[in-house]
LOZA-869369 format. One line per 10 residues: number of its first residue (from 1); their letters; for each residue y, x, z of C-alpha. Coordinates in steps of 0.05 Angstrom, whole numbers. Each point is the difference from the previous one (the first is absolute). Layout:
BEGIN
NUM = a = Y/X/Z | ...
! end
This chain:
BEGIN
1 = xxxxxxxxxx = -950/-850/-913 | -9/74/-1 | 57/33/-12 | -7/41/-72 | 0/86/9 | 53/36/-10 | -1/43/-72 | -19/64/20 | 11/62/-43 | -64/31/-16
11 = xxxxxxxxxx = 0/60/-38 | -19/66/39 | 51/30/48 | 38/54/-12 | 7/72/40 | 8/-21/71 | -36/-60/-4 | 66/-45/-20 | 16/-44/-59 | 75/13/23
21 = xxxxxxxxxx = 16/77/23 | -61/46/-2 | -3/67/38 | -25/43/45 | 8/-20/79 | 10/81/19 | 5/17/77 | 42/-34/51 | 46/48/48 | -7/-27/73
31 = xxxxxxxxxx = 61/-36/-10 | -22/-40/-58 | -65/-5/35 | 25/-41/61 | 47/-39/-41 | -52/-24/-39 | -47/-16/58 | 55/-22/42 | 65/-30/-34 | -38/-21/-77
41 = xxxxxxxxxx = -36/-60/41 | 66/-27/34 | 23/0/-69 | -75/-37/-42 | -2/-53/-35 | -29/-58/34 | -20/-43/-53 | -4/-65/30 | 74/10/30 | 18/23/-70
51 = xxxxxxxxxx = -39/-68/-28 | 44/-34/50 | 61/22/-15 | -17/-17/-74 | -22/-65/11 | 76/-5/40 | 27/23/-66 | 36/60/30 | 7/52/-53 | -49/56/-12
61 = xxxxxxxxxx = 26/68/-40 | -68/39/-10 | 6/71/-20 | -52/34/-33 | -3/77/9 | 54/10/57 | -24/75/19 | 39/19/46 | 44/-48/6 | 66/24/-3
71 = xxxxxxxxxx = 25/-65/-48 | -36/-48/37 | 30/17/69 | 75/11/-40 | -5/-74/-24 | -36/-35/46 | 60/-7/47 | 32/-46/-56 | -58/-39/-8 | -5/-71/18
81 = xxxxxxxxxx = -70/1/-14 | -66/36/34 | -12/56/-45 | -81/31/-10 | 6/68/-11 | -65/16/-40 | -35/70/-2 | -77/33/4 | 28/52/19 | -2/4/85
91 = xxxxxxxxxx = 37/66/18 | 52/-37/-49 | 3/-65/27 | 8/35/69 | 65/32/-11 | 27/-67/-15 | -29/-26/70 | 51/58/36 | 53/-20/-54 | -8/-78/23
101 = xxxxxxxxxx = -13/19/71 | 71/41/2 | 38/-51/-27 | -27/-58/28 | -19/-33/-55 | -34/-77/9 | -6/-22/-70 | -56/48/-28 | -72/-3/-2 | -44/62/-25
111 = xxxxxxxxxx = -64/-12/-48 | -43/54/1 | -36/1/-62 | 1/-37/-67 | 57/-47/-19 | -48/-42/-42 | -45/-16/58 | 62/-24/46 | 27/-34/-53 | -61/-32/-21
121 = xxxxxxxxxx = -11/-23/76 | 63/-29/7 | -14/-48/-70 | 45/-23/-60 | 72/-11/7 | 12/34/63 | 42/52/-11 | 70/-6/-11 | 17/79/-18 | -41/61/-26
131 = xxxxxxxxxx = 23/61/-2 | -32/63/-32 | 51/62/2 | -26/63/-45 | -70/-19/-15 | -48/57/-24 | 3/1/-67 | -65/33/-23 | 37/37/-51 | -69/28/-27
141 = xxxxxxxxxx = -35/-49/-46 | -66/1/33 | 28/-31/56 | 40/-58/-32 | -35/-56/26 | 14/27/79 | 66/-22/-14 | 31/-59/40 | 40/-35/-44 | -54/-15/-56
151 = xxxxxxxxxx = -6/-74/-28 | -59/-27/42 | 31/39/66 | 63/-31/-18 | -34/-70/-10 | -23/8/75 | 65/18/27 | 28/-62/-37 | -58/-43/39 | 24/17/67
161 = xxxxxxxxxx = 87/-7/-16 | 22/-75/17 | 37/-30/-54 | 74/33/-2 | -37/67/34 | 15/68/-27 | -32/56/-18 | 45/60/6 | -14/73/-24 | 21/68/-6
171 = xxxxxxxxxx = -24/61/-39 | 30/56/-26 | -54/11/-57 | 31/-24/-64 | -65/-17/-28 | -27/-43/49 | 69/-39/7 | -12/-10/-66 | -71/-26/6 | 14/-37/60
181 = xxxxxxxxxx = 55/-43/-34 | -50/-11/-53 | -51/-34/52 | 54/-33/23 | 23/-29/-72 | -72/-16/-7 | -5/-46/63 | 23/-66/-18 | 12/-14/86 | 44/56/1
191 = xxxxxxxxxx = 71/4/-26 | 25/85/7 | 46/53/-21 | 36/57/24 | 53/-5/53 | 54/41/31 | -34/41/70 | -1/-45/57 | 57/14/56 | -56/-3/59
201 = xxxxxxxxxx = -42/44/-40 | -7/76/23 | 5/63/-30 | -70/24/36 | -20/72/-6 | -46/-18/-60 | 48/-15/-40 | 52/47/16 | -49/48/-20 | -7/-36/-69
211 = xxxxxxxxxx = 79/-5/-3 | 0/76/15 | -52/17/-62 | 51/-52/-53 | -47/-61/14 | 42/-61/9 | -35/-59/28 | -1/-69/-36 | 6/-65/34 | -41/-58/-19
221 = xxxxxx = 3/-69/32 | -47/-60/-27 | 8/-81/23 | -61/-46/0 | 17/-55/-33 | -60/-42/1
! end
């Protein structure tokens, strides 16, 4: 029997051509330019090795918007899982290459481009972390429904946690804190609140800025439960 397709989220992309972390791709210095050509592929996802390791129930932390990288290569080290670091954006994703490549780091893959494709390739229940630190927020109200954390989004990211996965996020926007643990309320799968900032989670330069300005950054963590 054919197996049934993955739910796909339809509605038209955002700036950048991402559901997850829009933007503009800019110019690559020389640097960034042989990184990517050279070091990002070491680095790629392979998906059937990723559907492998999956189907050996290793544990998978996918994280969506990593830019460049500075958490992911801070935690990884500490992770007994293989962590995808997700990002369109290429210049981005290749300063994480050099960060992996200088520290010799085994236990990362790099996903350029959507989150929601890799996650719908690799099926339901496959996923045993996401995390999503400082999400755009789309402050402006025309641009509300580009935000990640929005009920049918959410719904998605639910699809691909195994049971006992979590979903871990970070924003220092009140307001979408606020909204986000709303969706998450509203998910009967998903069981959430706030929590105390993670010990293996970095202060990056993102939100030191936002510390530096009097925004503090909010910690939510959410369990599926069924």
């Amino acid at each position: 029997m054919t197996a049934p397709t993955p739910k796909r989220f339809i509605a038209s992309r955002p700036v950048g051509g991402s559901y997850t972390f829009g933007g503009r791709q800019g110019r690559m210095s020389p640097t960034r330019q042989r990184a990517f050509e050279e070091l990002l592929p070491r680095y790629a996802v392979v998906l059937d090795e990723l559907r492998a390791e999956v189907e050996a129930a290793r544990p998978i932390i996918v994280e969506i918007g990593c830019g460049k990288g500075d958490a992911t290569a801070a935690m990884a080290p500490s992770d007994d899982a293989i962590v995808v670091a997700c990002e369109p954006n290429g210049a981005m994703l290749a300063n994480l290459a050099v960060l992996l490549d200088d520290g010799c780091m085994g236990n990362v893959r790099l996903w350029l481009g959507d989150a929601f494709d890799l996650l719908a390739a690799l099926g339901p229940a496959a996923v045993a972390e996401i995390r999503i630190w400082f999400p755009d927020p789309w402050p402006k109200p025309r641009h509300a429904g580009k935000r990640l954390v929005l009920p049918l989004r959410l719904a998605l990211l639910v699809d691909a946690l195994r049971i006992g996965g979590v979903l871990r996020l970070a924003t220092d926007d009140p307001a979408y804190a606020a909204e986000a643990l709303d969706a998450i309320a509203a998910e009967p799968r998903l069981v959430g609140h706030i929590v105390q900032r993670p010990a293996t989670r970095p202060v990056t330069r993102f939100e030191a800025r936002g510390l530096r300005d009097g925004r503090a950054a909010t910690d939510i963590e959410a369990r599926r439960t069924s």
